[in-house]
C-alpha positions as CSV (number, residue, x, y, z in Angstrom):
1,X,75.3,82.2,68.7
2,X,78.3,83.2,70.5
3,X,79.0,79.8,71.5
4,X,78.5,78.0,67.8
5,X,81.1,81.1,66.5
6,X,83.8,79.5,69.1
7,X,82.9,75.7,68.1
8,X,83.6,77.2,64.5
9,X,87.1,79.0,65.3
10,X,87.8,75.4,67.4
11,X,87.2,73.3,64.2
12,X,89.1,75.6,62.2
13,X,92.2,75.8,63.7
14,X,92.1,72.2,65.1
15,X,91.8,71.4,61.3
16,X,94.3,73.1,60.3
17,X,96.8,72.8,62.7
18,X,96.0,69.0,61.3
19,X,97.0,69.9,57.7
20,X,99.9,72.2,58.5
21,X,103.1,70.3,57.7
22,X,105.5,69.9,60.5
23,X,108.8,70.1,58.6
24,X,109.4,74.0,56.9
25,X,110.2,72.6,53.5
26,X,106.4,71.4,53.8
27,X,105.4,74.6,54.8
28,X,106.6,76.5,52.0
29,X,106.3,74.0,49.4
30,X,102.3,74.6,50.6
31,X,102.6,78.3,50.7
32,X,104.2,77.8,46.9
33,X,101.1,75.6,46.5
34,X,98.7,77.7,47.8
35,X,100.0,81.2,46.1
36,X,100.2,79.1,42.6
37,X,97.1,78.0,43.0
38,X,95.2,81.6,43.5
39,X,96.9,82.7,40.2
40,X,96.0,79.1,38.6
41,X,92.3,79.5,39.2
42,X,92.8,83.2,38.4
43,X,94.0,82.7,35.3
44,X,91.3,80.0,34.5
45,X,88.3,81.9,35.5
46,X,89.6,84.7,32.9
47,X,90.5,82.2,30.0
48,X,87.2,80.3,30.1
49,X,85.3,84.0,30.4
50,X,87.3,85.2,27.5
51,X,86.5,81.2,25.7
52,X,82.7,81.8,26.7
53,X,82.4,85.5,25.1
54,X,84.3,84.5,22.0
55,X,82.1,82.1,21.5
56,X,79.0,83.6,22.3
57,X,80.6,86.9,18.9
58,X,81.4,83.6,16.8
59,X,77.7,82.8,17.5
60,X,76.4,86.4,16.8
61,X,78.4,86.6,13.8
62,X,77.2,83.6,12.1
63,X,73.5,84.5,12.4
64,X,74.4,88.0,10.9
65,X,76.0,87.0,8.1
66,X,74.1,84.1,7.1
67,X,71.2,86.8,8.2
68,X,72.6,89.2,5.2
69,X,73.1,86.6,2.4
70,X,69.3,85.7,3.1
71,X,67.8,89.3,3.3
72,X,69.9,90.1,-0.4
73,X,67.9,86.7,-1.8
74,X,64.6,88.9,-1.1
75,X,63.5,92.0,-3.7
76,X,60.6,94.6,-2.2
77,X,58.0,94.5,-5.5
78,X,56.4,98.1,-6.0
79,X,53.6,97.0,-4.1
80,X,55.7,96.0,-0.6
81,X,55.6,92.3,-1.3
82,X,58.1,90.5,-1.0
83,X,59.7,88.2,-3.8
84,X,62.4,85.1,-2.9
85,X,64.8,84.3,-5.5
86,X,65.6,80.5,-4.7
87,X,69.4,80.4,-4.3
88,X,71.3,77.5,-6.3
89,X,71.5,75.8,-3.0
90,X,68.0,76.5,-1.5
91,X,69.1,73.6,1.6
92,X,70.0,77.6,3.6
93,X,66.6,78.5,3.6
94,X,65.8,74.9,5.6
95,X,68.7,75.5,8.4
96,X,67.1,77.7,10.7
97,X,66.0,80.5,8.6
98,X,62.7,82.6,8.7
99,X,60.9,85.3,6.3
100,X,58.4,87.4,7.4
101,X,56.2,90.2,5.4
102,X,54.8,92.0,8.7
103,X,54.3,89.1,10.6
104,X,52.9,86.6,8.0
105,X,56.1,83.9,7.5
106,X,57.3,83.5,4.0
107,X,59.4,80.7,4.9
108,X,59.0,78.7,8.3
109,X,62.1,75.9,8.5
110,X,61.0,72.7,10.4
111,X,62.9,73.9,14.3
112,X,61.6,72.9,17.8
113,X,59.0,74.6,19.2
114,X,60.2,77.3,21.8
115,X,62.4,78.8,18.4
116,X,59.5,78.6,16.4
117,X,57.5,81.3,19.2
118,X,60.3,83.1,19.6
119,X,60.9,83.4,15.6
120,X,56.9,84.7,15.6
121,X,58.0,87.4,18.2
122,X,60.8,88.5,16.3
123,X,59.0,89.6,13.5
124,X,58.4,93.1,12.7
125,X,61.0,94.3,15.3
126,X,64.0,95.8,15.1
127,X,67.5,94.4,14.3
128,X,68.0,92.3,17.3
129,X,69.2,89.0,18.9
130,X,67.5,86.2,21.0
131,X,68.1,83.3,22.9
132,X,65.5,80.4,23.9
133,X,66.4,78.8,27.4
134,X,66.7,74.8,28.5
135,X,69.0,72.9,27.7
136,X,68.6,72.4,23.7
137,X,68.7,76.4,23.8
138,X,68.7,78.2,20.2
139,X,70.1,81.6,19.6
140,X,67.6,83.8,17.2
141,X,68.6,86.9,14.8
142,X,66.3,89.3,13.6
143,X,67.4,91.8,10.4
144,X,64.4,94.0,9.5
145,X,64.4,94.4,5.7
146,X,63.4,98.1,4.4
147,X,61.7,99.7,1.8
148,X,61.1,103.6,1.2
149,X,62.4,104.1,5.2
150,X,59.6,101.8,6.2
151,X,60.3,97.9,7.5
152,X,58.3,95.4,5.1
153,X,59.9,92.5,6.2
154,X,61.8,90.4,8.4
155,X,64.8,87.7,8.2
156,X,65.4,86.0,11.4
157,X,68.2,83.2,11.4
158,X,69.2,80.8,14.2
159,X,71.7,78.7,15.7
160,X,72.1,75.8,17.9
161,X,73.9,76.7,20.8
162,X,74.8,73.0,22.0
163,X,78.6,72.9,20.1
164,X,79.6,76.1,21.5
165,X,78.3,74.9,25.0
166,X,80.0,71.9,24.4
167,X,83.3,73.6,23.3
168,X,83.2,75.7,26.3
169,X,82.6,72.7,28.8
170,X,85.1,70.5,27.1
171,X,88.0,73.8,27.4
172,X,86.6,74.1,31.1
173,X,87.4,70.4,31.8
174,X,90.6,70.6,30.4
175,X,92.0,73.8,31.5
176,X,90.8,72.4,35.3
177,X,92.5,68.9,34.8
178,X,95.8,70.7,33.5
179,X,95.6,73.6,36.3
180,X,95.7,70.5,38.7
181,X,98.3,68.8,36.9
182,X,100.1,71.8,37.2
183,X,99.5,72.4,41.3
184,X,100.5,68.7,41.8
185,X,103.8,69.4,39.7
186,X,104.5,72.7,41.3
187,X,104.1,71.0,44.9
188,X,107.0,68.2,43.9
189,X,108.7,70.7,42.6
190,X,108.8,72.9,45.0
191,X,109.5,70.4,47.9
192,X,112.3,69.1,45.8
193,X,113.7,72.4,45.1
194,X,113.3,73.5,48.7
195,X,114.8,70.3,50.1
196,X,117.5,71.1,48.2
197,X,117.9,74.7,49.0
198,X,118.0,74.0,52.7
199,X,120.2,71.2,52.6
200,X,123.3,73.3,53.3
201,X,121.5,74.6,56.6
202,X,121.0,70.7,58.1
203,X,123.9,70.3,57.2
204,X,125.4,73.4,59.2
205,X,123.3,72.3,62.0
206,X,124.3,69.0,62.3
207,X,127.9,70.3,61.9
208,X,127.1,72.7,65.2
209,X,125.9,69.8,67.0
210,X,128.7,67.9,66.3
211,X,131.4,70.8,66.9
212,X,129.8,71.4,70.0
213,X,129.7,68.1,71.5
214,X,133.2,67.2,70.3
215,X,135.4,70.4,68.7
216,X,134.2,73.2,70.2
217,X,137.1,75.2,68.7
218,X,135.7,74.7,65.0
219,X,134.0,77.7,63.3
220,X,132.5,77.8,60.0
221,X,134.6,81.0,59.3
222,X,133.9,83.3,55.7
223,X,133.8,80.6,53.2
224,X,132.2,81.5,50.1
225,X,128.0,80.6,50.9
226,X,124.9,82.4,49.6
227,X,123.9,85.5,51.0
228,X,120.8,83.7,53.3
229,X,123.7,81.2,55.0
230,X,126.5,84.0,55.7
231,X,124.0,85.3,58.5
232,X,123.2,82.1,59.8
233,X,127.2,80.8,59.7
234,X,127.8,83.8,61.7
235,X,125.0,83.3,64.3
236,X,126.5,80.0,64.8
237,X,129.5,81.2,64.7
238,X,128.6,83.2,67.9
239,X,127.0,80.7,69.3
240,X,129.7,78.2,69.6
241,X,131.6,81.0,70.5
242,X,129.2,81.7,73.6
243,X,129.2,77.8,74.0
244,X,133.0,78.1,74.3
245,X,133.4,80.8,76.3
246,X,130.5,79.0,79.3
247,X,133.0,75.9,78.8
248,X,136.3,78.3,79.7
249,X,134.0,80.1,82.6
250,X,133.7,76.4,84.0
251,X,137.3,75.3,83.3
252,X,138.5,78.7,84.7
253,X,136.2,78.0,87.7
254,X,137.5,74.5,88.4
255,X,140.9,75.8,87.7
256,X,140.4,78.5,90.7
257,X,139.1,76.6,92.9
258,X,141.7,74.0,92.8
259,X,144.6,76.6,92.7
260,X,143.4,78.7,96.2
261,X,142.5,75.4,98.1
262,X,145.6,74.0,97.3
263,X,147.1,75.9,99.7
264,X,145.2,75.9,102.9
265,X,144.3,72.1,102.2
266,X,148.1,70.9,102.3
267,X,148.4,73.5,105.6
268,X,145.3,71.4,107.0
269,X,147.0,68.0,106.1
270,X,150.6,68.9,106.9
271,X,148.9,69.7,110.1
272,X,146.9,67.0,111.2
273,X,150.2,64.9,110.4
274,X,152.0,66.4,112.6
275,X,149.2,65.8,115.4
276,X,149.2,62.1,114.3
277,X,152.8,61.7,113.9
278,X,153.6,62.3,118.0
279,X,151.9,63.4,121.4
280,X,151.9,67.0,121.5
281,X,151.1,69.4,124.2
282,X,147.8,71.4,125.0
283,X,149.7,74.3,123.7
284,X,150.9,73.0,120.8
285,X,147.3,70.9,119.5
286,X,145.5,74.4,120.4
287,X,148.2,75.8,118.3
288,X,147.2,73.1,115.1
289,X,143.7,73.2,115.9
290,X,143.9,77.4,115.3
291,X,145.8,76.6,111.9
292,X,143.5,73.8,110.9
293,X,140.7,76.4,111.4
294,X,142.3,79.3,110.1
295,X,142.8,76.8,106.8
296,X,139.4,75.9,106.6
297,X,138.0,79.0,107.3
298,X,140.1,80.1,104.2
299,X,138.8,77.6,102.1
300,X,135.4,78.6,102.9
301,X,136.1,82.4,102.3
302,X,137.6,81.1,98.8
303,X,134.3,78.6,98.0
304,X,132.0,81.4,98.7
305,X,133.7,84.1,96.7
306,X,133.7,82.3,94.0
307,X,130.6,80.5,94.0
308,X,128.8,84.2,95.0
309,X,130.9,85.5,91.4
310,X,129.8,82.5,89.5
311,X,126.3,82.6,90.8
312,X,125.8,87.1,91.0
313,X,126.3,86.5,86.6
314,X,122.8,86.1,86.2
315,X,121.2,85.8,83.1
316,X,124.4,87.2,81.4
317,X,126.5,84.6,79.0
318,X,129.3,83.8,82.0
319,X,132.7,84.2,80.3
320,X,131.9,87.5,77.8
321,X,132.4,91.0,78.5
322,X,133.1,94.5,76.4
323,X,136.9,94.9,76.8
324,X,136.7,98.1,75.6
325,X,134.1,99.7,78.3
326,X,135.8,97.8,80.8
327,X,139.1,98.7,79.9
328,X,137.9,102.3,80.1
329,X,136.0,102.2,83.7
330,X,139.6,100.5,85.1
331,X,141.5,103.3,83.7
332,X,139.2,105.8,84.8
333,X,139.2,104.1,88.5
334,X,142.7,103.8,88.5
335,X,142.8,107.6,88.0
336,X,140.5,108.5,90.8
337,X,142.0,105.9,92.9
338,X,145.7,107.1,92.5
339,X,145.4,111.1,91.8
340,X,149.2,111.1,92.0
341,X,150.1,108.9,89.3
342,X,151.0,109.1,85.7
343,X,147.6,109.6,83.1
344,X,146.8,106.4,81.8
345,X,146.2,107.1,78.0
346,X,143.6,104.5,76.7
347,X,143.7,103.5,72.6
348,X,141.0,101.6,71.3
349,X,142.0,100.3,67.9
350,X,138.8,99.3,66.8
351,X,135.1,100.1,67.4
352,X,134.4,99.1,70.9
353,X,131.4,96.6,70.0
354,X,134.3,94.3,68.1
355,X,136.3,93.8,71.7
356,X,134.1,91.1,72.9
357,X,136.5,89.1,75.3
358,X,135.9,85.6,76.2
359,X,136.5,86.0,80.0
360,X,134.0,87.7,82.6
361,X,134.1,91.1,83.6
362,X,135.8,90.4,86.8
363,X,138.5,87.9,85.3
364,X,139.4,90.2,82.4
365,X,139.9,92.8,85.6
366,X,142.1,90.9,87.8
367,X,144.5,90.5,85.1
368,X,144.4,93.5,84.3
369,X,144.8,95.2,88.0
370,X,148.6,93.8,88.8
371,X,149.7,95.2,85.2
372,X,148.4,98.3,86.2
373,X,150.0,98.3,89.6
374,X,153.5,98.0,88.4
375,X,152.9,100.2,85.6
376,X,151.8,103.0,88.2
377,X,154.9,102.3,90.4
378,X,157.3,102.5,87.5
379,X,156.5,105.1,85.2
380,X,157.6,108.3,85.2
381,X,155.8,110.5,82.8
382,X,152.9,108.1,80.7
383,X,151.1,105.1,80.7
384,X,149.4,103.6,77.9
385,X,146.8,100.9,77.6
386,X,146.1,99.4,74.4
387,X,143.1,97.3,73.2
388,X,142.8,95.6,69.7
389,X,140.9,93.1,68.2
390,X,142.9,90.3,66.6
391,X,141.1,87.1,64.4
392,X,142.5,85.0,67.1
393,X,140.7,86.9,70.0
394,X,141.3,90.4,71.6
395,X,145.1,91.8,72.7
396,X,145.5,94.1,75.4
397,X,148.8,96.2,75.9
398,X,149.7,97.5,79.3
399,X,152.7,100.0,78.3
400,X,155.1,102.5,81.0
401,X,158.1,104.8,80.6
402,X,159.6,103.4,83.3
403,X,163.2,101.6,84.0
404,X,161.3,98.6,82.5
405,X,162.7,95.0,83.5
406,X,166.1,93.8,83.1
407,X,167.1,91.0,80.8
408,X,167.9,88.6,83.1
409,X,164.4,89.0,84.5
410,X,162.6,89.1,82.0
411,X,160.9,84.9,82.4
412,X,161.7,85.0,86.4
413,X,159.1,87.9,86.7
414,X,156.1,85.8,86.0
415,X,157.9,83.2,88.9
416,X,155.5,83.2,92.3
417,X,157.5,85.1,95.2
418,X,160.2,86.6,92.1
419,X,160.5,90.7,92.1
420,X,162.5,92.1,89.7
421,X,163.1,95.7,91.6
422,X,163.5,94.2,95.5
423,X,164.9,97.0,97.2
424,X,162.1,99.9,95.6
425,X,160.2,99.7,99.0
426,X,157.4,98.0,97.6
427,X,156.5,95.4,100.2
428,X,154.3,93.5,97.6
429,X,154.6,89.5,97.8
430,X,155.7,88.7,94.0
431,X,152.3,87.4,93.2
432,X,150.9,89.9,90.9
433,X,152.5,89.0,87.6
434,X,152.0,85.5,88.2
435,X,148.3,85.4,88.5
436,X,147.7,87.4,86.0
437,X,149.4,84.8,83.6
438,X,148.0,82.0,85.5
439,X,144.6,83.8,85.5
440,X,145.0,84.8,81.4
441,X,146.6,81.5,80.6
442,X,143.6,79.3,82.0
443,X,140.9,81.5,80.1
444,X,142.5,80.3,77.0
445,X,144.9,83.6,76.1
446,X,148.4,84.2,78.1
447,X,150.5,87.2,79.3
448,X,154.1,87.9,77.7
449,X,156.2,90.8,78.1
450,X,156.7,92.5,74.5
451,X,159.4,94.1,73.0
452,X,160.0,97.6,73.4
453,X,162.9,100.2,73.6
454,X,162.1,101.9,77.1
455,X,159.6,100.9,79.9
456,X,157.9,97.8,80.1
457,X,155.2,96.6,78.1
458,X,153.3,93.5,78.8
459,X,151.0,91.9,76.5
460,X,147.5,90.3,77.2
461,X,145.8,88.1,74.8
462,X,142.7,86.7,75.5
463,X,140.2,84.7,73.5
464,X,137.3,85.9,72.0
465,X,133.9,86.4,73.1
């Protein structure tokens, strides 16, 4: 038993997975179909029960009457017996009509024989009604006629019941041919209506597929759409974005590599050119042979933190982080790290889940770190970090009230090597500034140094996320 129950299930669904559409305008054209067609049959099952009752009272309310008009043809003589007064048109005493005095008939119409039986019971009974069965069935009446509070007689009329059977047929036929006109033109419909509904969506999908193969930077933005597309412009919205910010993470990641191995690559070739160009001594090609290893021992350390960054991501969308939660944790780090040094006062413009940055946690950081640096040597009383979303991505303010820089510095600061203060006993290299533009510029944003009355205040844009 068990295992015919399976074979069943297996049939089933293998059937319908057969009849299930593939596209979703099929689908819910067939859930239209299918939720019209319970209230189609619905509605037809009640009209032709309603058709089929009225019907059946036109039926009963023929006999009765024609029942009446007879019984008020008959007059009760003083004895009990009964007297017929022949109508004008006596042809209604021949259409189905019986007269009974007790159960001796009066009148006995020419009618098949299963209505003439059933005629015979009826007499003498009470006032009621009758039905013979097959398929020439005849409906019987019986209306007792009284005398004195005592029944002397009885009228019993009848009525084919082949019309109204053949009324109630020919309304069933129709009302199931128009109910499946009606299912075939609500499927069409409704697959034409639906097609039409979700053309804007192919067409938003096909405009993603093309944006992201060839203009990544395109968005569908807050045009005016119904309510159903908003969400879905948005999700794509996002997702491009995400799309973006991988494509940045691999630009940026390219752009790194190539910037640190420039370095100990042209020390390596500059190098082995000098060992080619002329015999040198054992002390001198031990001497390049250290700096050729020193350069490629370098540009391992450099491929493998990198790679280990790239790599340690995870599952998490590479080139995304929460600029304000960061922003917070490197301010509260900085604190702990450098107890001596002015508060850093952090100001989140908006709500923290809006400052979505395009660039990874540790990217967004290292810009970040040298701005922090300087602003920690040079300010005397306050510093102030600032984060903001902007429709063009997120901005990030790095503000002291220190000596700030001078004029004349103001685009040599972000030069490699370039220090604007040289003689405040920093022994720093110069580098700071400059990879942090480098760093910002390459993730799609840049570094500037803003306006601003005292102090310095540098400005961080970055894309976003």
């Amino acid at each position: 038993m068990k295992t015919l129950l399976r074979g069943w299930h297996a049939i089933r669904r293998q059937s319908w997975h057969r009849i299930r559409p593939g596209t979703l305008r099929g689908r819910l054209a067939l859930l239209a179909l299918f939720t019209t067609a319970v209230w189609v049959v619905l509605l037809t099952v009640v009209f032709n029960v309603a058709l089929a009752g009225r019907l059946h009272a036109e039926a009963d309310d023929l006999l009765r009457t024609r029942a009446t008009a007879v019984a008020a043809t008959v007059q009760v003589r003083p004895d009990r017996a009964l007297t017929i007064r022949e109508p004008a048109d006596d042809r209604a005493l021949d259409t189905g009509i019986w007269i009974y005095q007790g159960r001796h008939a009066l009148e006995r119409p020419t009618a098949p024989g299963p209505a003439q039986h059933l005629a015979d019971r009826l007499a003498g009974r009470a006032e009621v009604f009758d039905e013979t069965g097959g398929n020439a069935a005849t409906r019987l009446y019986a209306l007792p006629i009284r005398h004195g509070g005592r029944q002397v007689g009885t009228v019993v009329t009848a009525v084919a019941l082949d019309p109204y059977r053949r009324t109630a047929e020919s309304a069933l036929t129709g009302s199931v041919g128009l109910a499946l006109l009606l299912l075939g033109g609500v499927y069409l419909v409704a697959r034409t209506v639906i097609g039409r509904a979700l053309r804007p969506v192919t067409a938003m999908s096909r405009q993603a597929a093309r944006w992201s193969g060839h203009d990544i930077g395109r968005r569908f933005g807050t045009a005016q759409r119904p309510a159903e597309l908003e969400g879905l412009a948005a999700n794509l919205d996002e997702l491009l974005d995400r799309l973006a910010a991988v494509l940045r993470h691999e630009q940026q990641l390219s752009a790194e590599l190539s910037h640190e191995l420039r370095t100990p690559l042209a020390r390596i070739i500059a190098e082995l050119d000098w060992a080619l160009a002329r015999p040198r001594g054992p002390e001198e090609r031990t001497a390049a042979l250290e700096a050729i290893a020193q350069g490629a021992d370098r540009m391992w350390t450099i491929c493998e933190t990198l790679l280990t960054e790239a790599r340690a991501r995870g599952s998490e969308a590479p080139g995304r982080c929460a600029l304000g939660a960061l922003v917070r944790d490197v301010a509260t780090r900085s604190a702990h790290d450098h107890p001596a040094a002015p508060p850093i006062d952090v100001r989140l413009d908006d709500e923290e889940s809006a400052l979505v940055a395009g660039v990874s946690p540790a990217v967004a950081e290292r810009i970040l770190a040298p701005l922090l640096d300087n602003a920690r040597r040079y300010a005397v009383d306050a510093i102030t970090l600032e984060c903001a979303a902007r429709p063009e991505g997120v901005r990030v303010v790095v503000a002291d009230d220190g000596p700030g820089v001078p004029d004349r510095d103001r685009d040599a600061i972000f030069d490699p090597g370039h220090r604007a203060h040289p003689t405040d006993g920093h022994h720093g290299a110069g580098l700071g500034l400059p990879l942090a533009r480098r760093l910002a510029r390459t993730s799609g944003g840049d570094l500037t140094l803003g306006p601003t009355t005292s102090g310095a205040r540098f400005v961080v844009s970055l894309p976003a996320g």
